[in-house]
N, C-alpha and C positions, 0 to 999 in steps of 0.2 A: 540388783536392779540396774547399778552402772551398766554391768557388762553383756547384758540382755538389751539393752536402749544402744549402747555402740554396734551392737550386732547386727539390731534391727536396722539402724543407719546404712552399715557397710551392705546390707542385703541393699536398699534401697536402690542406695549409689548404684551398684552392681548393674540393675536394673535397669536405669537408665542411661547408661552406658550400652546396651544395648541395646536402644530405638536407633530410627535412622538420626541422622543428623537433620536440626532444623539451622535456618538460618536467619530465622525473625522469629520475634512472637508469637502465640495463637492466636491471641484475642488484637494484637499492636501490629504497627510497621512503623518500624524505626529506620532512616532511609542511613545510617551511616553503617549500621549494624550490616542492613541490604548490600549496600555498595561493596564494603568487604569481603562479600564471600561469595563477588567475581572474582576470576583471574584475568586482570589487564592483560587484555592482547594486542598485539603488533599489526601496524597495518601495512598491507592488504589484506582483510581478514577472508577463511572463505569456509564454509560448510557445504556438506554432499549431503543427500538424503542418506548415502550408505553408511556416512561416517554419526549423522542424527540416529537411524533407526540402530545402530550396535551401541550409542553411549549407555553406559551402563551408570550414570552418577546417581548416587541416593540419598544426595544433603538437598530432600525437600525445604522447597518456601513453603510452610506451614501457616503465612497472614492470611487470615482472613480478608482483609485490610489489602491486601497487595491483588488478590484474586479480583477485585472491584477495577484493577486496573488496563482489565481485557476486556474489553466490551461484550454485553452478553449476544450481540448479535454476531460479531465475529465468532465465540467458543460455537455458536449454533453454527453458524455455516461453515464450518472447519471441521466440528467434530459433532452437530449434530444434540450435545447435551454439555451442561453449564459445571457437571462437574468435573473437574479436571485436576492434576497436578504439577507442577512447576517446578523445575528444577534450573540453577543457574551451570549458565555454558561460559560465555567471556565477557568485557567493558571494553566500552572502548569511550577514551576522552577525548572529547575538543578544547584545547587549551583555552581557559577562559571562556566556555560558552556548556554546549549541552553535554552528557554524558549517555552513549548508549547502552544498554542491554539484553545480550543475547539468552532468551529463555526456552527452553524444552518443555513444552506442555503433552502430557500422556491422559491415554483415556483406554484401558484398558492396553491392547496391542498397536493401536493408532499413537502417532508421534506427528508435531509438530516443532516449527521454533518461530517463537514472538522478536518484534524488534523492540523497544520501550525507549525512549528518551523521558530525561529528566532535564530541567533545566540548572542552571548552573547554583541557583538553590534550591536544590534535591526538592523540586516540584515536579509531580508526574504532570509531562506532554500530550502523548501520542503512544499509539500504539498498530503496529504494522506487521501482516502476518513474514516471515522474513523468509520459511519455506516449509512448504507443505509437501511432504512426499506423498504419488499416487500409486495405483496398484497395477500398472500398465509396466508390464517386464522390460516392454520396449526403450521406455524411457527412464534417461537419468537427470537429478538436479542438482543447481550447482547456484547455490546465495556466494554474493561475498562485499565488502564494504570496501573500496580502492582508497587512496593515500588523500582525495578530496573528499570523501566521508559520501560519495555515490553509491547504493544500493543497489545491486543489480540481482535477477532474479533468471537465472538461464535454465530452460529444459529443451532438451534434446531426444530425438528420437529416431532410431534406427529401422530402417523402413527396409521391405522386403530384395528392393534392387539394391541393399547394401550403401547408400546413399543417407546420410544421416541430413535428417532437418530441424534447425534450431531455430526457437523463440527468446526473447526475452525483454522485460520489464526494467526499466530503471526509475527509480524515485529518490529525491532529494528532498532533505529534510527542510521547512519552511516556518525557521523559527518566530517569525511577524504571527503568522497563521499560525503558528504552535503544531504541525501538520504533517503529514509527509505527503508527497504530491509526484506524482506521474509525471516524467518530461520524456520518457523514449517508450515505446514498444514495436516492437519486431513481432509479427504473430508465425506462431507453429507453422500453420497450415493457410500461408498467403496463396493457394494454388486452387482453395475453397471458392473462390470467387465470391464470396459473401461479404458484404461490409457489415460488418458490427458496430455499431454507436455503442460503449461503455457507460454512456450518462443519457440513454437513449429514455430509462424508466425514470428519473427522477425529476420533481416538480417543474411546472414553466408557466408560474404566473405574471413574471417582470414582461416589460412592457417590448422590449426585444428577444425575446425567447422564443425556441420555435429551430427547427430544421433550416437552414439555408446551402440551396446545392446552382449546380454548374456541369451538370453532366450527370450520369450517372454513380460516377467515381470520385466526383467532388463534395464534401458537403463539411459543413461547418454547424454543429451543433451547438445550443446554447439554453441552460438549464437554468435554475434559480440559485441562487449561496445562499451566503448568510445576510445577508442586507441587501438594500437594493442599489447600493453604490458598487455591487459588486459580479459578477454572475459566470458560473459557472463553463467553460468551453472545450468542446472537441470537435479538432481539425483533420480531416485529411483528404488530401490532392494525392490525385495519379496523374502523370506524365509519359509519355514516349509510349503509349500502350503497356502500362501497367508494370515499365520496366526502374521509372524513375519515381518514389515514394516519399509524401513528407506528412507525417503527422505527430501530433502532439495533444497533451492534453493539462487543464491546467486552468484554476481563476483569472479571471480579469478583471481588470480596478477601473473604471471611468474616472476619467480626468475632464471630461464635460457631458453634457446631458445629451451627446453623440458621439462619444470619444472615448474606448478602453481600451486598455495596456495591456497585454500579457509581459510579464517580470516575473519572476521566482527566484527566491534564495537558490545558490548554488547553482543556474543555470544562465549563461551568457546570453542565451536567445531572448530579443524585444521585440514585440509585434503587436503592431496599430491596427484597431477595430473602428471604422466607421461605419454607422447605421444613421440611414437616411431612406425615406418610403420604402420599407418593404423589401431594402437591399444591405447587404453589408460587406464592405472594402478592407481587402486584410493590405495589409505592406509591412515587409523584413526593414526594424528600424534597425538590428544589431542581428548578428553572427550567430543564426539558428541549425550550424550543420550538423549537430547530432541529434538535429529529427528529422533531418531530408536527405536525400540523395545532393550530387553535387549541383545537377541543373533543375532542383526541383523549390526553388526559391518560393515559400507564400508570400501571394500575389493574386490579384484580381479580385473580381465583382462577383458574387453570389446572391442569387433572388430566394426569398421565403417561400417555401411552400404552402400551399393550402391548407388546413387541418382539414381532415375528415371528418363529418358530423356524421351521427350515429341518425339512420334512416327512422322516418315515422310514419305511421303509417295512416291513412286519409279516414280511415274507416271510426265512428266514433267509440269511443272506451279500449280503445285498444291501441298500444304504445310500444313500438319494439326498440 
């Protein structure tokens, strides 16, 4: 019986030795267990989509517990469905403060990579998609985290006159807010002539919300947050005929009941919002040059727009 029960054992073992590797529990997530089975990397960190879609790693995170820490609305708008798997890529630490996480999430032949900050007691933060490759031959991508912990997110693309045109996004983590937060974008295709508002869809019940412009190419956007001391903005001026560019995007804090700041962790730019009837006054109180051109300083008066009301019609029982 001993030697039939050691047998059964060594079969076992055997066994299990040959799944993939996990690195948390099924049912747990234990964040030191987590932590460990990144490989600390060197900053300037940088990923390619070519170097994401060839990794071949198989030491799944198996938490249950860990998967809760992607929001289901991002796995949806990434990959469309909630089930996924996760594999760890590198860490990178801030002395004394958060710790990042580079993840690989797969969903059949689709590949992603997540960002994840934890704070300095291995509490989950944020989460930020870090790069998503697409299916456009033309184009290549390029994440990477520089030596101040900035996330920059670059895609390039090769256009038929041989003339490559590049985009790219930078966000800085906003540990007050627990967040990651947009301070630069460059778009792909500025030649579109299209102004895009980014926070064009979301709430504007606060009592200064609402579009305010100066031109066609002017406009200052202002959405809801999370409180009302607080509200959400998107900035951007054109200058010299569309040659000189300053935008930005990013929370603002009131410091009076007409008075908000844009500040962000990790970003040197300070910018004063005054709102007063129906208009709003920006002014550069500190050093905003990596979101504008050199002589494209925010400044000046911008007026609210109208809202649209949706037509009704005179006739009665009938309401369009």
């Amino acid at each position: 019986m001993y030697r039939i029960g050691m047998l059964v054992f060594c079969l076992l073992l055997f066994a299990c030795k040959g799944k993939d590797k996990k690195v948390s529990g099924e049912t747990g997530f234990d964040y030191k267990s987590f932590a460990a089975s990144f490989k600390k990397a060197d900053l300037p960190f940088l990923l390619t989509d070519t170097g994401l879609l060839t990794n071949k790693d198989t030491a799944w995170i198996r938490s249950a517990d860990f998967a809760a820490y992607v929001p289901d609305s991002l796995k949806k708008k990434v990959f469309g469905t909630s089930k996924l798997k996760y594999a760890p890529l590198a860490r990178l630490e801030v002395p004394k403060a958060e710790t990042y996480f580079i993840v690989k999430a797969s969903s059949g032949t689709k590949r992603a990579a997540f960002i994840l900050s934890f704070d300095k007691s291995g509490q989950y933060a944020a989460t930020l998609p870090f790069l998503v490759p697409d299916n456009d031959p033309a184009t290549s991508q390029t994440s990477s985290i520089d030596k101040a912990y900035s996330i920059s997110r670059n895609v390039t693309r090769k256009n038929k006159n041989d003339i490559n045109a590049e985009g790219k996004d930078v966000y800085a983590y906003n540990n007050d807010a627990k967040q990651f937060t947009l301070i630069m974008t460059d778009l792909l295709d500025e030649t579109s002539g299209e102004l895009i508002n980014p926070i064009d869809t979301l709430p504007k019940t606060h009592k200064y919300a609402g579009d305010y412009s100066s031109g066609k190419k002017n406009l200052i956007s202002i959405r809801d947050s999370r409180n009302s001391n607080q509200v959400m903005a998107f900035v951007h001026l054109e200058k010299n005929e569309g040659t000189c560019i300053a935008e930005l995007k990013g929370d603002l804090f009131f410091t009076s009941s007409t008075t908000a700041i844009y500040r962000q962790g990790g970003d040197p730019c300070v910018l004063q919002f005054v709102f007063a009837n129906g208009t709003v006054s920006i002014k550069e109180e500190e050093g905003c040059g990596n979101h504008r051109g050199l002589d494209c300083k925010f400044e000046g008066s911008f007026s609210k727009k109208r809202e649209q009301k949706a037509k009704t019609s005179t006739k009665k029982g009938i309401k369009k």
